[in-house]
MDTraj code that builds the backbone (N, CA, C; nanometers):
import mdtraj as md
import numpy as np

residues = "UNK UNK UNK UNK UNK UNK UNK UNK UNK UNK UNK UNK UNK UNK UNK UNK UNK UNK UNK UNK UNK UNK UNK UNK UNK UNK UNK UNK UNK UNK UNK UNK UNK UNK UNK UNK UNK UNK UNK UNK UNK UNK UNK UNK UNK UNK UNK UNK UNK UNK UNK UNK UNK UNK UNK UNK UNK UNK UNK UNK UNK UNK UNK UNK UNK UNK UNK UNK UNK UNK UNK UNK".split()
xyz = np.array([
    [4.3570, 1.7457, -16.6708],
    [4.3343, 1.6647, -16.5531],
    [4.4062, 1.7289, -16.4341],
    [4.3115, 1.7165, -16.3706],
    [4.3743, 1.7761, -16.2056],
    [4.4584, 1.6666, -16.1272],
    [4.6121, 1.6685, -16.1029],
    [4.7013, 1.5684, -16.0645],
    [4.6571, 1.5712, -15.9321],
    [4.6300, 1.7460, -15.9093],
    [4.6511, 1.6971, -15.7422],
    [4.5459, 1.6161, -15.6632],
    [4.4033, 1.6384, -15.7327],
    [4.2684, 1.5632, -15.6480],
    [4.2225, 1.4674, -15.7569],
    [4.3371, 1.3449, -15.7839],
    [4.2733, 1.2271, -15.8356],
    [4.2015, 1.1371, -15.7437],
    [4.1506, 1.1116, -15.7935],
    [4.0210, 1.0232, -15.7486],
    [4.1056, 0.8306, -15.7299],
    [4.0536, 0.7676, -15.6315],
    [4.1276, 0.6036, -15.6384],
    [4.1166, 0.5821, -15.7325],
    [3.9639, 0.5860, -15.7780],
    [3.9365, 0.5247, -15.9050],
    [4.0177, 0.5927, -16.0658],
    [4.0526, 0.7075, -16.0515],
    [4.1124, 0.7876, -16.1512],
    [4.2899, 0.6999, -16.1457],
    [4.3156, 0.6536, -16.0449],
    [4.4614, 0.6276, -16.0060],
    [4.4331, 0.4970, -16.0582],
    [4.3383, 0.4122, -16.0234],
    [4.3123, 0.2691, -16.0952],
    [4.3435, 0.2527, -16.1965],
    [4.2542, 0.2909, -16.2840],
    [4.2639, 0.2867, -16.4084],
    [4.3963, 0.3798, -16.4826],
    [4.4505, 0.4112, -16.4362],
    [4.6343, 0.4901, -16.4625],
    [4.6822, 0.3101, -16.4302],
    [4.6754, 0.3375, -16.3373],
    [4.7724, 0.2189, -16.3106],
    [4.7378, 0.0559, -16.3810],
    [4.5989, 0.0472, -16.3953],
    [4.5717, -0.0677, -16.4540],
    [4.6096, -0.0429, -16.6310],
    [4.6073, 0.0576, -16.6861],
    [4.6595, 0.0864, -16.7798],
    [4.8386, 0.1464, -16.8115],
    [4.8843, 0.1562, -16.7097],
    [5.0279, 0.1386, -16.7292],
    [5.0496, -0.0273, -16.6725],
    [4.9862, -0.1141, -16.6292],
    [5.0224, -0.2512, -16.6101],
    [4.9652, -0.3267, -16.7569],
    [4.8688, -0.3247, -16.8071],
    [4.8534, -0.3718, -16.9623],
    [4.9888, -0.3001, -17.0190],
    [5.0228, -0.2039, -17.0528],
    [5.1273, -0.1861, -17.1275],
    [5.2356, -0.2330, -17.0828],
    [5.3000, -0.2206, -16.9548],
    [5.4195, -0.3187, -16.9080],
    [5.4392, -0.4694, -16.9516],
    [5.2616, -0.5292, -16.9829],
    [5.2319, -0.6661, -16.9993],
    [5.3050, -0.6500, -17.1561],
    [5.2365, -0.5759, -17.2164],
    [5.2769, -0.5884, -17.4044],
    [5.4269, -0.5520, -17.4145],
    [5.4737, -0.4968, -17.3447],
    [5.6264, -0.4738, -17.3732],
    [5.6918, -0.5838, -17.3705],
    [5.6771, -0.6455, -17.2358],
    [5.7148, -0.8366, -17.1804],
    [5.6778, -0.9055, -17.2992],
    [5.5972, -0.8393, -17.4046],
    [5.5515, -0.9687, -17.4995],
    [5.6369, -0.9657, -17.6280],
    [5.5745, -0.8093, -17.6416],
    [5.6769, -0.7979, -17.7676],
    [5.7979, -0.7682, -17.7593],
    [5.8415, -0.6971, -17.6632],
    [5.9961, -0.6328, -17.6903],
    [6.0783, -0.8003, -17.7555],
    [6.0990, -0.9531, -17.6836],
    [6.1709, -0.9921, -17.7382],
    [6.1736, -0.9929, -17.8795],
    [6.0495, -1.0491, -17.9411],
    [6.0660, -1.0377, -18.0552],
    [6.1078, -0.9128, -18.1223],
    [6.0929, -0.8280, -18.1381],
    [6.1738, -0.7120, -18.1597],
    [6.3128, -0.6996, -18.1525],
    [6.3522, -0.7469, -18.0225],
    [6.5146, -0.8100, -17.9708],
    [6.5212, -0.8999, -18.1160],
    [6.4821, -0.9893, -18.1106],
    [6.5138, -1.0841, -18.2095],
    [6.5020, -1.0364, -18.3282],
    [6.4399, -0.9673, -18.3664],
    [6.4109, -0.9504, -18.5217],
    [6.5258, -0.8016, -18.5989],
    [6.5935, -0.7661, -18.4494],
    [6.6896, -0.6771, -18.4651],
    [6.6188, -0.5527, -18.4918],
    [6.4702, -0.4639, -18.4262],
    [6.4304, -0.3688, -18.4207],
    [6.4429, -0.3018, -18.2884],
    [6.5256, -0.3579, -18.2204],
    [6.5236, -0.3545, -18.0816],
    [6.6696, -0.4123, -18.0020],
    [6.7370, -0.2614, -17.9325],
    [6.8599, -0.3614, -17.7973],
    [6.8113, -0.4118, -17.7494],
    [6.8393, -0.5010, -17.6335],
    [6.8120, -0.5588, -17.5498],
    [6.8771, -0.4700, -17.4522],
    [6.9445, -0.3738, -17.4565],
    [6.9177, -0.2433, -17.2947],
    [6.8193, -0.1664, -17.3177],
    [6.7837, -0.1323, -17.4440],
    [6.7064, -0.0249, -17.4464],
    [6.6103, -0.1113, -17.4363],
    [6.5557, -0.2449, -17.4346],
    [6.4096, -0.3031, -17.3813],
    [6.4287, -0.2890, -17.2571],
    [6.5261, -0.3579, -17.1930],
    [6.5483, -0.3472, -16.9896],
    [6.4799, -0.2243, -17.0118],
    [6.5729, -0.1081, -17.0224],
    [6.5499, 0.0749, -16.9830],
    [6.3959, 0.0850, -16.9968],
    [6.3126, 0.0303, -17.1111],
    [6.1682, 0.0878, -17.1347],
    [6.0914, -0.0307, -17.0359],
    [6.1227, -0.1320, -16.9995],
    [6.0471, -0.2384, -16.9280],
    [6.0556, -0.1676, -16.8221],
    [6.1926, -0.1159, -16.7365],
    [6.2473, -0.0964, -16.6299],
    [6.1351, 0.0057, -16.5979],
    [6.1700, 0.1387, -16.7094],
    [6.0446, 0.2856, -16.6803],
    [5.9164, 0.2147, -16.6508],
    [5.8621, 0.1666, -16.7214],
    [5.7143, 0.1358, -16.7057],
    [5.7068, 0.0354, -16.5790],
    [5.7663, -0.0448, -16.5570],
    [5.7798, -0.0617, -16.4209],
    [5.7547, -0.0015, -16.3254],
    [5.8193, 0.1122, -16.3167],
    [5.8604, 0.2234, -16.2202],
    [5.7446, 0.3172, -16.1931],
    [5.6460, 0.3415, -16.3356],
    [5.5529, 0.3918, -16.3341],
    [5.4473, 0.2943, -16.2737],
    [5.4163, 0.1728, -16.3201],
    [5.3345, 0.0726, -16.2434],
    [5.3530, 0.0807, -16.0536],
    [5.4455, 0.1091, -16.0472],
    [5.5227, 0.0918, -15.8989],
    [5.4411, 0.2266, -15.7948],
    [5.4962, 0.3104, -15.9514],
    [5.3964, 0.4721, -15.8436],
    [5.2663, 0.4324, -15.8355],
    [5.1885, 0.4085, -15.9580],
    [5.0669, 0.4146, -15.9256],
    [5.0006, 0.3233, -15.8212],
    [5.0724, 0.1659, -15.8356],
    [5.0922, 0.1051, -15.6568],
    [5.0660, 0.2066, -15.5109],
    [5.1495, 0.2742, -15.5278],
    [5.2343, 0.3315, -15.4061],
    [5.0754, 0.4845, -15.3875],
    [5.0780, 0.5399, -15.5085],
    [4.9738, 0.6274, -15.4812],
    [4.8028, 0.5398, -15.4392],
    [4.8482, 0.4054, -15.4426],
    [4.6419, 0.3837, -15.4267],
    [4.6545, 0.3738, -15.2730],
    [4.7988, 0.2825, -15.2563],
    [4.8201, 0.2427, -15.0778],
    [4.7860, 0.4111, -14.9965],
    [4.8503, 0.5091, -15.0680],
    [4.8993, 0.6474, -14.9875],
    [4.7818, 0.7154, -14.9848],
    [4.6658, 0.6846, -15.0898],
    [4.5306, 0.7877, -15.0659],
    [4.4763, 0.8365, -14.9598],
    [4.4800, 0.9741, -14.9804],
    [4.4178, 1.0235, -14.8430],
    [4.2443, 0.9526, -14.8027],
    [4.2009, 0.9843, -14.7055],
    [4.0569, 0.9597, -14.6791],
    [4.0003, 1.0205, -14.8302],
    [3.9897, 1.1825, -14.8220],
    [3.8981, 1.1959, -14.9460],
    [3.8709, 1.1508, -15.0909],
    [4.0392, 1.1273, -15.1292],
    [4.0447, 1.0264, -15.2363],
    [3.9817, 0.9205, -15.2631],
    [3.9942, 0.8183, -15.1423],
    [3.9083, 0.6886, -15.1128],
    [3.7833, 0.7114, -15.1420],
    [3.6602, 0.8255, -15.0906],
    [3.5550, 0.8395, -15.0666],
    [3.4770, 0.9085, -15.2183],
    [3.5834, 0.9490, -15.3081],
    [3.5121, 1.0011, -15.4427],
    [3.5279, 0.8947, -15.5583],
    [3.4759, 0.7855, -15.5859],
    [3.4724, 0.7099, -15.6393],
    [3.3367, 0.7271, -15.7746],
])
top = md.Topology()
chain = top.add_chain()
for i, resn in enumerate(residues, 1):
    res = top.add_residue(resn, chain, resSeq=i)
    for name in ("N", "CA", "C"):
        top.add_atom(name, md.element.get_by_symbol(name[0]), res)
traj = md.Trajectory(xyz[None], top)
């Protein structure tokens, strides 16, 4: 995959698929916490990353250049 000329729609679906997984972490990590397969920092730390990644792909749909927008 070519990083540098993603497409909105290529950034969408990144980002709508790092936001489903942020969702399943929120679901399962407690139980995991609870069931003692899992810290509770090292859930923050992996919630926190995927966050962070949800956040870029945010930040890259706002920042698209014109041509990006237009190859859908």
């Amino acid at each position: 995959m070519d990083f540098k000329n993603l497409t909105i729609s290529q950034i969408d679906s990144m980002r709508r698929t790092a936001l489903r997984e942020l969702d399943k972490r929120r679901n399962f990590y407690p139980r995991w916490i609870q069931a003692g397969k899992m810290t509770q920092g090292k859930a923050e730390f992996e919630i926190k990353a995927m966050q962070e990644i949800v956040d870029y792909f945010n930040w890259l749909q706002i920042h698209a250049t014109p041509e990006q927008q237009t190859l859908f």
